[in-house]
N, CA, C and O of each residue as an XYZ file, in Angstrom:
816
protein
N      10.372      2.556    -28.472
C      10.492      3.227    -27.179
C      11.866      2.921    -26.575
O      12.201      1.750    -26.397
N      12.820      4.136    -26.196
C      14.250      3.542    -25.383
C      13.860      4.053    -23.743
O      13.535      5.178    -23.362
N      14.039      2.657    -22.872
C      14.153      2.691    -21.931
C      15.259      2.677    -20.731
O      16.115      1.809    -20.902
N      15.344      3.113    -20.076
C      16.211      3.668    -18.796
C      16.337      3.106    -17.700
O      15.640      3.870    -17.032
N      16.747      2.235    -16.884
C      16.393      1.920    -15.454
C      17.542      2.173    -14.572
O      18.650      1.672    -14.762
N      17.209      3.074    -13.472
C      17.918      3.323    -12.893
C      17.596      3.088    -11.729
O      16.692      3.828    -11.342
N      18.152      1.960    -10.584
C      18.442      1.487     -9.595
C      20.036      0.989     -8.919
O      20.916      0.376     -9.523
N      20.055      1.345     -7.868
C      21.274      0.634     -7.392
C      21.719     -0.832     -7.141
O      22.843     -1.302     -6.964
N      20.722     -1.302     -7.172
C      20.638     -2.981     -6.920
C      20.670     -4.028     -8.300
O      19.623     -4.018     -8.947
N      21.410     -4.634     -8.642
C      21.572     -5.411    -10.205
C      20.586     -5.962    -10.178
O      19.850     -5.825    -11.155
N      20.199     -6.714     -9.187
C      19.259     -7.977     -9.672
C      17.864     -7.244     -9.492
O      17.144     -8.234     -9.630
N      16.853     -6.035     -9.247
C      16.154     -5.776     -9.371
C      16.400     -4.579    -10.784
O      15.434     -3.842    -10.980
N      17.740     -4.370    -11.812
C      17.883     -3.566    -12.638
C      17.522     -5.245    -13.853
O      16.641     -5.416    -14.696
N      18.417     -5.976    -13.485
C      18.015     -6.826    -14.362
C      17.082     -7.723    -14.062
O      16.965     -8.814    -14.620
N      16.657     -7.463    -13.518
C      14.836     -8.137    -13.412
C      14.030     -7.625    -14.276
O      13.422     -8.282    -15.122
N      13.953     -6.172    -14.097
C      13.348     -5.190    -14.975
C      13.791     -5.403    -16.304
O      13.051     -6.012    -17.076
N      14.903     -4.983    -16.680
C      14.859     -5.022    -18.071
C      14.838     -6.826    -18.901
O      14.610     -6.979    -20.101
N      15.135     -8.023    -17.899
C      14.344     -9.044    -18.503
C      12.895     -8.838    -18.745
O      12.424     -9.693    -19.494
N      12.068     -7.959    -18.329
C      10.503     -8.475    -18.590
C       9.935     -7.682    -20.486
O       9.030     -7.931    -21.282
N      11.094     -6.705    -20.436
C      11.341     -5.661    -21.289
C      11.804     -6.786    -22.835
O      11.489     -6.565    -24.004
N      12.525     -7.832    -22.353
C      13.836     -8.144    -24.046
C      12.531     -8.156    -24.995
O      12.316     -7.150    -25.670
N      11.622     -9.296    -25.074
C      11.010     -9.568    -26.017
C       9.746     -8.813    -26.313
O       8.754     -9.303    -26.853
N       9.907     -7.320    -25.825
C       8.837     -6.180    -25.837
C       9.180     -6.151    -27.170
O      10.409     -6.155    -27.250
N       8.560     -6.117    -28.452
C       8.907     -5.350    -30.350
C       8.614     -3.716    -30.319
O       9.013     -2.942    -31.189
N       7.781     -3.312    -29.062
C       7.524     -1.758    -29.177
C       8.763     -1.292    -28.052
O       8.479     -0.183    -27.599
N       9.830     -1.738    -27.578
C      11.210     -1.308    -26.775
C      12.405     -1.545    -27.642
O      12.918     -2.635    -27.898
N      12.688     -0.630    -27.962
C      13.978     -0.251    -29.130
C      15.064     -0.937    -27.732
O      15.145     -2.159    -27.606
N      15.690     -0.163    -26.948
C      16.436     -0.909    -25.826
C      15.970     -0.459    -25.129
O      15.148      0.455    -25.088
N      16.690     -1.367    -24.089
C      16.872     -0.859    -22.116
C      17.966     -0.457    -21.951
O      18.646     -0.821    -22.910
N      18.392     -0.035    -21.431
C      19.788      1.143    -20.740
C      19.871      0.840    -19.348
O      18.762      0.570    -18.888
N      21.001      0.780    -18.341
C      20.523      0.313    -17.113
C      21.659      1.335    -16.583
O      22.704      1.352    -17.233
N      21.550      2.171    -15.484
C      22.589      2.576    -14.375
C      22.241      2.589    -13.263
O      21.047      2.578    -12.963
N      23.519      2.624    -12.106
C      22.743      2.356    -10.867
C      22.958      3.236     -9.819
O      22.916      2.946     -8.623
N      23.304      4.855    -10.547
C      23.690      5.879     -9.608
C      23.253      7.698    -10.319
O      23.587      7.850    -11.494
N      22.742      8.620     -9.801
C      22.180      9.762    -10.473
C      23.897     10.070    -11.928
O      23.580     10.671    -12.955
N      25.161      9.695    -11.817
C      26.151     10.510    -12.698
C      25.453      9.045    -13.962
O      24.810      9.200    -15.000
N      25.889      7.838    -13.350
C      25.459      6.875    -14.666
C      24.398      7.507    -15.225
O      24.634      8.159    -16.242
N      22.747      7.462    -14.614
C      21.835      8.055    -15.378
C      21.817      9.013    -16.087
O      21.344      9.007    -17.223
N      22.383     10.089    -15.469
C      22.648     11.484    -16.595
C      23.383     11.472    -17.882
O      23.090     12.034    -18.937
N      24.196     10.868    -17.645
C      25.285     10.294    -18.775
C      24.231      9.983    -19.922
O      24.163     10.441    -21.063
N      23.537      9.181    -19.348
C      22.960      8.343    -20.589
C      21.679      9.230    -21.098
O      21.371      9.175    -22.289
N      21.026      9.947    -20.298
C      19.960     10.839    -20.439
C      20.530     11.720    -21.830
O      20.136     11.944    -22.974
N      21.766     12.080    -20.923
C      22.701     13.369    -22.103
C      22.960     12.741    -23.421
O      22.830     13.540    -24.347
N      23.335     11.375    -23.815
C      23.740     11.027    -24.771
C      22.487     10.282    -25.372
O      22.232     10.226    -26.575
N      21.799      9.762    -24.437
C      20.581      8.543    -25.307
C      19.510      9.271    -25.820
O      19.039      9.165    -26.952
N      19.059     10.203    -24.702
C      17.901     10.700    -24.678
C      16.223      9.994    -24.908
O      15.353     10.185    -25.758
N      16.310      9.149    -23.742
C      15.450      7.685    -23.252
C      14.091      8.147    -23.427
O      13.854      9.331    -23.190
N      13.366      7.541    -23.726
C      11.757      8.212    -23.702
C      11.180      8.340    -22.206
O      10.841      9.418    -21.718
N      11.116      7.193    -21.587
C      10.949      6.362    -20.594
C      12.141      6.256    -19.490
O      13.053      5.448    -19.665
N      12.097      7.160    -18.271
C      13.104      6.685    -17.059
C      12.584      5.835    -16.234
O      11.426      6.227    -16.095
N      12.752      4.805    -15.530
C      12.579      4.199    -14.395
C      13.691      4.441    -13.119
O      14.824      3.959    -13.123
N      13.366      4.932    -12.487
C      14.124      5.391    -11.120
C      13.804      4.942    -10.089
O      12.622      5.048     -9.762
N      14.437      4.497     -9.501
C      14.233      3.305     -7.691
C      14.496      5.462     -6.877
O      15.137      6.488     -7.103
N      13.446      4.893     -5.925
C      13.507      6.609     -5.329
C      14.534      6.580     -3.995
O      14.692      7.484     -3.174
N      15.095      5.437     -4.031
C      16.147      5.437     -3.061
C      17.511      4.855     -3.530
O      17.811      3.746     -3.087
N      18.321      5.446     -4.328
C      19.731      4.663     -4.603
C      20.906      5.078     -4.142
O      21.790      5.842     -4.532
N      20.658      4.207     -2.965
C      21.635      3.859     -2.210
C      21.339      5.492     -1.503
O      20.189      5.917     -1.396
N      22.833      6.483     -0.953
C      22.562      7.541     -0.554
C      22.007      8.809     -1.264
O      22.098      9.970     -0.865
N      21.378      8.324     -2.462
C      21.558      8.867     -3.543
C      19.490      9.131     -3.428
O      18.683      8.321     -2.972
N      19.190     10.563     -4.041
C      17.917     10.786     -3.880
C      17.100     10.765     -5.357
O      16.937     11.760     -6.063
N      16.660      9.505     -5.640
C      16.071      9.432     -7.175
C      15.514     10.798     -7.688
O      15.911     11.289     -8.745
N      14.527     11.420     -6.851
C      14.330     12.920     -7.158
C      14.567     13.765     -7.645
O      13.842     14.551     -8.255
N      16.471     13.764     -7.330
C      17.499     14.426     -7.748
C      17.416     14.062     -9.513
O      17.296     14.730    -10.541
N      17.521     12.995     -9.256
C      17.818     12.947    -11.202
C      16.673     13.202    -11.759
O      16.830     13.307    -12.975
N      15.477     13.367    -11.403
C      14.399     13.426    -12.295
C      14.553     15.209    -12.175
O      14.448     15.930    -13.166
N      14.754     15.606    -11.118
C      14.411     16.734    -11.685
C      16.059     17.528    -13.099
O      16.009     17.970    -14.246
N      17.079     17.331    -12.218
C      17.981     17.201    -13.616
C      17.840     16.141    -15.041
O      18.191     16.407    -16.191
N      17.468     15.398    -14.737
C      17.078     15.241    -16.261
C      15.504     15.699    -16.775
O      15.181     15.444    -17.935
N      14.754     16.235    -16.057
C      13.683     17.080    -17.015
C      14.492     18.277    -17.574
O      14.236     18.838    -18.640
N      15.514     18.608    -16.713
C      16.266     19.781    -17.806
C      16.758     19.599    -18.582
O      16.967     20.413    -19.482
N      17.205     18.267    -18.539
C      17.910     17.907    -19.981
C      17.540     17.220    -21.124
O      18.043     16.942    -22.212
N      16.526     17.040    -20.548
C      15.440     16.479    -21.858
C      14.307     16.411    -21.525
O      13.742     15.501    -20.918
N      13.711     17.845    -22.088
C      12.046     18.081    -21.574
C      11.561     17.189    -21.953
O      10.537     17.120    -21.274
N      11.574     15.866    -23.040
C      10.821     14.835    -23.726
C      10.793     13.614    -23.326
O      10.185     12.666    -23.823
N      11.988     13.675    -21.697
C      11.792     12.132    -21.110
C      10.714     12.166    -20.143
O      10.356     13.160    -19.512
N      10.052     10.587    -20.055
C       9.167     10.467    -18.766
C       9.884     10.339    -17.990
O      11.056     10.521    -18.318
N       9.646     10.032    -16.823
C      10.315      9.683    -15.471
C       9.005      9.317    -14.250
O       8.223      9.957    -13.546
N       9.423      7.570    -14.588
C       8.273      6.820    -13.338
C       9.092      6.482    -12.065
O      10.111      5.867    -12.380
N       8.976      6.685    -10.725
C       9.693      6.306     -9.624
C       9.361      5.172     -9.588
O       8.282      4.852    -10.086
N      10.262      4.145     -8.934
C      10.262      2.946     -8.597
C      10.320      2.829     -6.659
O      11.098      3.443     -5.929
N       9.645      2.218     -6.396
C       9.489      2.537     -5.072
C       8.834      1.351     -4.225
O       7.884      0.725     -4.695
N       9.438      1.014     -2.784
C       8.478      0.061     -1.922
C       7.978      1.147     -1.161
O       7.231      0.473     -0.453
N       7.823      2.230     -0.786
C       7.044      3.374      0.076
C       7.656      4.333     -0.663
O       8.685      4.317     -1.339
N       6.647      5.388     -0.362
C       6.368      6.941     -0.754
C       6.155      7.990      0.297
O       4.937      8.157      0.228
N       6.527      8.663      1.073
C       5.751      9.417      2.255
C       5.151     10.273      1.441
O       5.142     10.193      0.213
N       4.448     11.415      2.353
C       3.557     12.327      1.559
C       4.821     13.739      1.283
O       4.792     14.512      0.325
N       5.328     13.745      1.843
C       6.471     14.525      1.520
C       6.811     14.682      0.176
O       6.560     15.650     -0.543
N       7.490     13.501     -0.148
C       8.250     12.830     -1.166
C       7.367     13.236     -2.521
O       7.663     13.944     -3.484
N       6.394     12.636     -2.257
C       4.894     12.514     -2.990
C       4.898     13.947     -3.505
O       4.924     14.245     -4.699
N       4.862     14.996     -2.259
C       4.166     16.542     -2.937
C       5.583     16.766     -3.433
O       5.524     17.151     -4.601
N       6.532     16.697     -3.105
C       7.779     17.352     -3.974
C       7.932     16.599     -5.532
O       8.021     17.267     -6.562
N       7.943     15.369     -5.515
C       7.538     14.796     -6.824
C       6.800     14.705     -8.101
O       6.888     14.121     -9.181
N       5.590     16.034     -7.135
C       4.252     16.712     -7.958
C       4.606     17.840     -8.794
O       4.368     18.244     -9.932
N       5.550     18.331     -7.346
C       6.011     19.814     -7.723
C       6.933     19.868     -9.196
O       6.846     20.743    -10.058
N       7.829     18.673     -9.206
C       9.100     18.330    -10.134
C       8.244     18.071    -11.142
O       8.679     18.597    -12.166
N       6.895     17.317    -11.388
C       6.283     16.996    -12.775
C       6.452     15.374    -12.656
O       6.658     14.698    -13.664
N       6.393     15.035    -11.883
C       6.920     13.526    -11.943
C       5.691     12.307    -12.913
O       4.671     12.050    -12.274
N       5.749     11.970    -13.620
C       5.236     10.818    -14.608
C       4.432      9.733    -14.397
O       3.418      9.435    -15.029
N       4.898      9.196    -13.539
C       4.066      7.971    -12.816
C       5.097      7.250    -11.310
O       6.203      7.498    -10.831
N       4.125      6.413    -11.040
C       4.858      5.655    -10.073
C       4.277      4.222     -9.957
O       3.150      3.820    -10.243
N       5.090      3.721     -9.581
C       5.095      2.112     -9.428
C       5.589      1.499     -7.718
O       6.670      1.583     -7.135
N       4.706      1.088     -7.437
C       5.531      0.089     -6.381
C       5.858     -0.981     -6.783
O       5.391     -1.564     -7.761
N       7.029     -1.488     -5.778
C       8.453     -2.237     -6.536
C       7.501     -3.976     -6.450
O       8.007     -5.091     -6.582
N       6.539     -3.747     -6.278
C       6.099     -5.512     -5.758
C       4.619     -5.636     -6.979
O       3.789     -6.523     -7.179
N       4.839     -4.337     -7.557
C       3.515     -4.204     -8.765
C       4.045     -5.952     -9.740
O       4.992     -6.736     -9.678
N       3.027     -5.852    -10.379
C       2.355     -6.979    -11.332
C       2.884     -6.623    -12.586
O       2.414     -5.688    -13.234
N       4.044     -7.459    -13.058
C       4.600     -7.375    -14.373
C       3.320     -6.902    -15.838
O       3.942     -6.329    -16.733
N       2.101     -7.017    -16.100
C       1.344     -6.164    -16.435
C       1.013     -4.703    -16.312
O       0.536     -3.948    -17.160
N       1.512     -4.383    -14.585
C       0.901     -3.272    -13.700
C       2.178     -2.280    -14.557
O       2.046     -1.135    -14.988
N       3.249     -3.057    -14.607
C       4.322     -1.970    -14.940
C       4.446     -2.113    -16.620
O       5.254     -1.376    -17.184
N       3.830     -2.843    -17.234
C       3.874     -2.553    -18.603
C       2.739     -1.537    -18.908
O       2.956     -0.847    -19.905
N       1.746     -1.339    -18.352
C       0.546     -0.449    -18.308
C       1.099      0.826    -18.031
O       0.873      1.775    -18.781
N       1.926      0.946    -16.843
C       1.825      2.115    -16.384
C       3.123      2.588    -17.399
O       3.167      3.795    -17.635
N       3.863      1.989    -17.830
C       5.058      2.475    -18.762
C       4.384      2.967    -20.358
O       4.771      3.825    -21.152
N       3.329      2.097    -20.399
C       2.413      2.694    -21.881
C       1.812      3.917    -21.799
O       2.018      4.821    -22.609
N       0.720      4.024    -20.399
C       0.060      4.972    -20.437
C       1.086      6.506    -20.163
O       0.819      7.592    -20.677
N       1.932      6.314    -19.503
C       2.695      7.578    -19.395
C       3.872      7.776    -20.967
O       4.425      8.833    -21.269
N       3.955      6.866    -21.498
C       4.810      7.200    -22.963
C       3.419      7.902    -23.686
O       3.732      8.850    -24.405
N       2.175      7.668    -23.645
C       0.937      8.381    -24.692
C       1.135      9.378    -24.040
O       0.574     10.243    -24.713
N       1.721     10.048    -22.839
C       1.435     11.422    -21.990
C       0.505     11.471    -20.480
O       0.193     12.553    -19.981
N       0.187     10.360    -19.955
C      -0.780     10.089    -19.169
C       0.447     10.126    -17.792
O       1.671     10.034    -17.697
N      -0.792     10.330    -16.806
C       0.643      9.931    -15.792
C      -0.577      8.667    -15.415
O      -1.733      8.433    -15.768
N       0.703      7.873    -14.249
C       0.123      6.985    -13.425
C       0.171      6.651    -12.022
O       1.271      6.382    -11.542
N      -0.475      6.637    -11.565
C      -0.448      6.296     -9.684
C      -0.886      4.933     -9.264
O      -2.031      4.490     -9.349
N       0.460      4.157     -8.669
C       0.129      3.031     -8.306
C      -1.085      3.434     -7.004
O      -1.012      4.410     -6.257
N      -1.994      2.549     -7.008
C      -3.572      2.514     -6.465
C      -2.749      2.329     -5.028
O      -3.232      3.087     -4.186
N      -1.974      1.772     -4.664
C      -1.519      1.901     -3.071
C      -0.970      3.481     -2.423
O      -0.728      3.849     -1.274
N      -0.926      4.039     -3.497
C      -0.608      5.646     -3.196
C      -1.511      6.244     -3.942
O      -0.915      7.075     -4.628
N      -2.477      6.253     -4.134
C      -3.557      7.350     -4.666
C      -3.591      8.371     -4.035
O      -3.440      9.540     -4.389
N      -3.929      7.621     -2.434
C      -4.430      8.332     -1.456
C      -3.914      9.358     -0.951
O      -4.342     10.092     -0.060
N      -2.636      9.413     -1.756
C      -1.802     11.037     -1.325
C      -2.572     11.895     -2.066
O      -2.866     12.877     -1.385
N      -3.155     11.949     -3.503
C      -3.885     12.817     -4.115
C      -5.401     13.029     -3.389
O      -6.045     12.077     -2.948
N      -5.858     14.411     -3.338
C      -6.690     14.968     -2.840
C      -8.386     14.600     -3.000
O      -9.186     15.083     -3.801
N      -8.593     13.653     -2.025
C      -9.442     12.870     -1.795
C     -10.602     13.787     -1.963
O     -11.424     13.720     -2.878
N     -10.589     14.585     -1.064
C     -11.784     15.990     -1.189
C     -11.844     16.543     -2.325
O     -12.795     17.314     -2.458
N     -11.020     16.399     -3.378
C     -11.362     16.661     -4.223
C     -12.200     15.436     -5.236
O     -13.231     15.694     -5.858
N     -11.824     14.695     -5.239
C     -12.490     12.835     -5.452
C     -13.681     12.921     -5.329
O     -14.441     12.728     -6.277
N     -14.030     13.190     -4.288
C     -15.611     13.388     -3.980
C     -15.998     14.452     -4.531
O     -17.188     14.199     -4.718
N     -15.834     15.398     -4.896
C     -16.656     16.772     -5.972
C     -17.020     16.131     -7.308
O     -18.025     16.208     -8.014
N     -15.672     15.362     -7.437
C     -15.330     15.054     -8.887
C     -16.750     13.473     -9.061
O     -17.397     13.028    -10.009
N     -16.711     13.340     -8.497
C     -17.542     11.847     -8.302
C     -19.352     12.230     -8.469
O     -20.229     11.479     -8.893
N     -19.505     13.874     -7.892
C     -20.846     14.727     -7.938
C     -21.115     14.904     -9.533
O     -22.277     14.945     -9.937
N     -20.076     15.002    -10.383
C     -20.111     14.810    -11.472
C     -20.534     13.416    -12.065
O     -20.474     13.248    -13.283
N     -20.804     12.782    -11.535
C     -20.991     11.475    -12.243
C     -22.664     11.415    -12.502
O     -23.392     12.086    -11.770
N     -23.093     10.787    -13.311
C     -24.712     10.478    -13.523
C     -25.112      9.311    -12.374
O     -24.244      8.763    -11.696
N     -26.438      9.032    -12.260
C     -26.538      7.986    -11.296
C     -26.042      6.736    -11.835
O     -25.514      5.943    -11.054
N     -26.142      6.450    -13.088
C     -25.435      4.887    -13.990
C     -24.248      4.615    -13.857
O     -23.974      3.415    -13.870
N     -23.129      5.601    -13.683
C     -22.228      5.751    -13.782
C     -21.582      5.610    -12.441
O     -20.454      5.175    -12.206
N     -22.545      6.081    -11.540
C     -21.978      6.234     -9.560
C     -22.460      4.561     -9.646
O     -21.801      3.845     -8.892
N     -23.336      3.972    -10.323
C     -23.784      2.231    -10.129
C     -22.707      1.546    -10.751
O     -22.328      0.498    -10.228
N     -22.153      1.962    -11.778
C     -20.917      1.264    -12.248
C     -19.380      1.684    -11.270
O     -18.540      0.787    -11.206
N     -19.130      2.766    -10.688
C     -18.502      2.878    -10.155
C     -18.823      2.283     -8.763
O     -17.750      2.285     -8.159
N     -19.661      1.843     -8.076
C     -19.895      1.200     -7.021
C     -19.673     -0.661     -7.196
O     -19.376     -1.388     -6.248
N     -19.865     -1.064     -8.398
C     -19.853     -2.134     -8.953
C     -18.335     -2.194     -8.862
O     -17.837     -3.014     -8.092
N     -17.513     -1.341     -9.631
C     -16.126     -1.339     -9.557
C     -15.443     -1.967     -8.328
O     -14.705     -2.909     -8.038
N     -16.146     -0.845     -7.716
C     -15.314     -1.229     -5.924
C     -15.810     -2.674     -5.662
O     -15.574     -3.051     -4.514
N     -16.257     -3.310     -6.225
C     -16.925     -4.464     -5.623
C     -15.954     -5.296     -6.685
O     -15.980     -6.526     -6.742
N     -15.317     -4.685     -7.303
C     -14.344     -6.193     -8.012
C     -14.718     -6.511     -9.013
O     -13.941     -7.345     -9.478
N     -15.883     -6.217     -9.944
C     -16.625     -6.528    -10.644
C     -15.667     -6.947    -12.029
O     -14.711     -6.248    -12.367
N     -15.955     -7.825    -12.553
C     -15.515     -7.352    -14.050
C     -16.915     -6.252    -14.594
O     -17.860     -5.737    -13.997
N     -16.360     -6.244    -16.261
C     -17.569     -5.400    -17.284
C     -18.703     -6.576    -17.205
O     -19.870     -6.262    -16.972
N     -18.424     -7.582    -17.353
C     -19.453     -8.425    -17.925
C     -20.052     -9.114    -16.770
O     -20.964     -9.915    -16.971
N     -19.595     -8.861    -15.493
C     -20.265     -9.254    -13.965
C     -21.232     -7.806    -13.428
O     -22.118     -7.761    -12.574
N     -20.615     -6.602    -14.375
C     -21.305     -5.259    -13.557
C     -22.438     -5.240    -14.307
O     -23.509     -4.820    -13.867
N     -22.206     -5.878    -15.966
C     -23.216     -5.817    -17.181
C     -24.391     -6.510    -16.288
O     -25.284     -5.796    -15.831
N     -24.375     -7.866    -16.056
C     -25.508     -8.733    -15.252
C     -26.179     -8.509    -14.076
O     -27.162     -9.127    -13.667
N     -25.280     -7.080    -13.252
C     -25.846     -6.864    -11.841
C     -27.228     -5.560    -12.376
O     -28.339     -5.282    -11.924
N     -26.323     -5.007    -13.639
C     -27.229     -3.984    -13.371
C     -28.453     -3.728    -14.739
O     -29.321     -2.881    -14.949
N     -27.835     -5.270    -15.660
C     -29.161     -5.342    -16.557
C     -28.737     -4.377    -18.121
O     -29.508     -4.033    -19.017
N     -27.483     -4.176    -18.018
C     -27.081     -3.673    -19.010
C     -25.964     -4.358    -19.831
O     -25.166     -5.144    -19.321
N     -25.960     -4.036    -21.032
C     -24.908     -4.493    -22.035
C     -23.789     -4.487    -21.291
O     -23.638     -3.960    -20.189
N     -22.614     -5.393    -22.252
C     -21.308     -5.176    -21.487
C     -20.684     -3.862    -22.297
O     -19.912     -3.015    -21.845
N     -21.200     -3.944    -23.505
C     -20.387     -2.462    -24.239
C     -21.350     -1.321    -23.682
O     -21.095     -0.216    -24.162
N     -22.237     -1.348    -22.914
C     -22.658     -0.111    -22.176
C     -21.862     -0.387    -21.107
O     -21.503      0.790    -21.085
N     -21.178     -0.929    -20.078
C     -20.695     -0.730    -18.926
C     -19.137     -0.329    -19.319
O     -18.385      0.091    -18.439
N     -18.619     -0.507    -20.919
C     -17.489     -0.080    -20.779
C     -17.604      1.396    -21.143
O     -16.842      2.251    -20.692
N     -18.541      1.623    -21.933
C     -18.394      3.012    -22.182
C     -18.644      4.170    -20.928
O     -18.333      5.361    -20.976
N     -19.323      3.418    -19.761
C     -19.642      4.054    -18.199
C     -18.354      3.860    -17.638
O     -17.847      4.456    -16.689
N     -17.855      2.886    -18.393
C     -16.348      2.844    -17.024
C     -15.339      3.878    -17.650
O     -14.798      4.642    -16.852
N     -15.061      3.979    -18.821
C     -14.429      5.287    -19.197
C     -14.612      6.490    -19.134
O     -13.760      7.374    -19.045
N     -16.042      6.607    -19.188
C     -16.458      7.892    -18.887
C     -15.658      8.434    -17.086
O     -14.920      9.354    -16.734
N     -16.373      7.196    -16.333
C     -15.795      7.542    -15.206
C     -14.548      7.193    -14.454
O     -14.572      7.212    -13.223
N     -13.194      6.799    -15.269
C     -12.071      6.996    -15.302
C     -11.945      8.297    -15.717
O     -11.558      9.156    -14.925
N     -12.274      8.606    -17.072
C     -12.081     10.116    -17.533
C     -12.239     11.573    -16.277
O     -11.374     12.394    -15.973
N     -13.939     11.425    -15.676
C     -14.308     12.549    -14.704
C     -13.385     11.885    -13.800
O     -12.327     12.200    -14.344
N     -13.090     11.257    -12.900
C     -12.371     11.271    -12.225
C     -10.474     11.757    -12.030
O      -9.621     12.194    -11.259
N     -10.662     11.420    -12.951
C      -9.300     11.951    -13.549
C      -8.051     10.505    -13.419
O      -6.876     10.860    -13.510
N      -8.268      9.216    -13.249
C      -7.906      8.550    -13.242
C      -7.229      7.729    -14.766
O      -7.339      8.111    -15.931
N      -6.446      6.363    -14.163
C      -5.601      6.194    -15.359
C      -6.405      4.332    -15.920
O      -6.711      3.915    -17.037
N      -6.490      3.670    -14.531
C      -6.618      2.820    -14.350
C      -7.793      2.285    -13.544
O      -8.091      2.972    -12.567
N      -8.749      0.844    -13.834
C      -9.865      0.578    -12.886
C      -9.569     -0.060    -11.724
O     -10.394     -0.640    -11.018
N      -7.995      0.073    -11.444
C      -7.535     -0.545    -10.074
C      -7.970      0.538     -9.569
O      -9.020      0.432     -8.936
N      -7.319      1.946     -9.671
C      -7.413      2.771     -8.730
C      -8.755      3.339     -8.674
O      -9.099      4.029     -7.714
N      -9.549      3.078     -9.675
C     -11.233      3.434     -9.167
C     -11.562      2.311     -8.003
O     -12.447      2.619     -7.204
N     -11.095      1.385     -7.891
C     -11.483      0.459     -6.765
C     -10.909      0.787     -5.643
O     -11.416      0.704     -4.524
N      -9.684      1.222     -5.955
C      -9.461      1.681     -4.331
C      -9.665      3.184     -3.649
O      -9.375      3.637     -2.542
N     -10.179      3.636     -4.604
C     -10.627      5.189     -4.242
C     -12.268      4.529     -3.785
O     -12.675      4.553     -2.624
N     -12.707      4.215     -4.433
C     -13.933      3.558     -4.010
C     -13.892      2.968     -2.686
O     -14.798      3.402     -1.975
N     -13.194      2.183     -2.166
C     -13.234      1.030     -0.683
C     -12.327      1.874      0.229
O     -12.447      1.478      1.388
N     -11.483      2.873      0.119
C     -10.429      3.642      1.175
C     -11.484      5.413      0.662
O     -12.146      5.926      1.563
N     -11.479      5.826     -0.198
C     -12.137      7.571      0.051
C     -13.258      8.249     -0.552
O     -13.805      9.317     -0.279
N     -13.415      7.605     -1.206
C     -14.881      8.172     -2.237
C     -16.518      7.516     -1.105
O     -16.445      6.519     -0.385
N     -17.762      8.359     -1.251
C     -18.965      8.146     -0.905
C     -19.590      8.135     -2.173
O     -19.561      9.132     -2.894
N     -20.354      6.714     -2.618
C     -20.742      7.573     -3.838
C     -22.068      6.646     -3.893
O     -22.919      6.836     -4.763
């Protein structure tokens, strides 16, 4: 996998690509800290994986994602971000945008969300879900069986598999195959964000 990071700030560019050296599935990291550096390298590297800070400097991360989806329909592009407005958010939808990360996520949180969007997945850090259409959450949740609304209620409660397995009298390889199922109907990536759709917008 060749990776990209593009921020204006060094020590949060090389923060990032330290967590990256001793990755064996990251061919390199690439680092620039302005939309002409990034393109440059887009044009010549052709990165699998962008990481973009959505504010550099006067500079609108946005901007490069949507010029480099033209220049290489085959890169991702995850924003890097301490806030999102809803603005930002729907224009970012509009562009095709990949995933997102907030900048204070869990060195796991961002190796996850950099995997699941290289298979094609996108990702939404669980502190911004809530820009995606909640009313729709709840239709999607009518879809669920009653086992499945008990494992997803378990979720919101923090549960591990093998704490939801004991509440509700079932295997732990039955509660994982309920928790995928209902990542899948939901349309989700991750069981963070079933927990917080669960405790901030879902009735279930």
């Amino acid at each position: 996998m060749r990776l990209l990071i593009v921020d204006d700030h060094f020590l949060v560019r090389n923060g990032l690509a330290s967590l990256f050296k001793d990755d064996k599935n990251i061919e390199y990291v690439k680092e620039a800290c302005n939309i002409d550096e990034g393109i440059n390298i887009i044009v010549k590297d052709k990165p699998d994986i962008v990481l973009v800070d959505l504010r550099l400097g006067k500079e609108d991360g946005l901007d490069l994602v949507l010029r480099g989806k033209k220049i290489n329909e085959k890169s991702k592009f995850i924003i890097l971000t301490t806030f999102i407005s809803q603005e930002n958010f729907l224009r970012a939808e509009q562009i095709g945008l990949d995933g997102y990360i907030i900048k204070d996520a869990f060195s796991e949180d961002i190796f996850y969300a950099i995997n699941a969007v290289s298979r094609g997945k996108k990702y939404y850090d669980p502190s911004i879900i809530n820009y995606k259409n909640p009313s729709k959450k709840d239709t999607m949740v009518e879809s669920l069986t009653s086992r499945e609304k008990d494992v997803l209620r378990e979720l919101g409660k923090g549960y591990s598999n093998e704490e939801i397995a004991k509440q509700l009298y079932i295997s732990e390889n039955t509660v994982k195959k309920h928790v995928s199922n209902v990542l899948a109907k939901l349309n989700i990536n991750h069981r963070a964000q079933a927990v917080f759709l669960v405790n901030n917008h879902l009735s279930c």
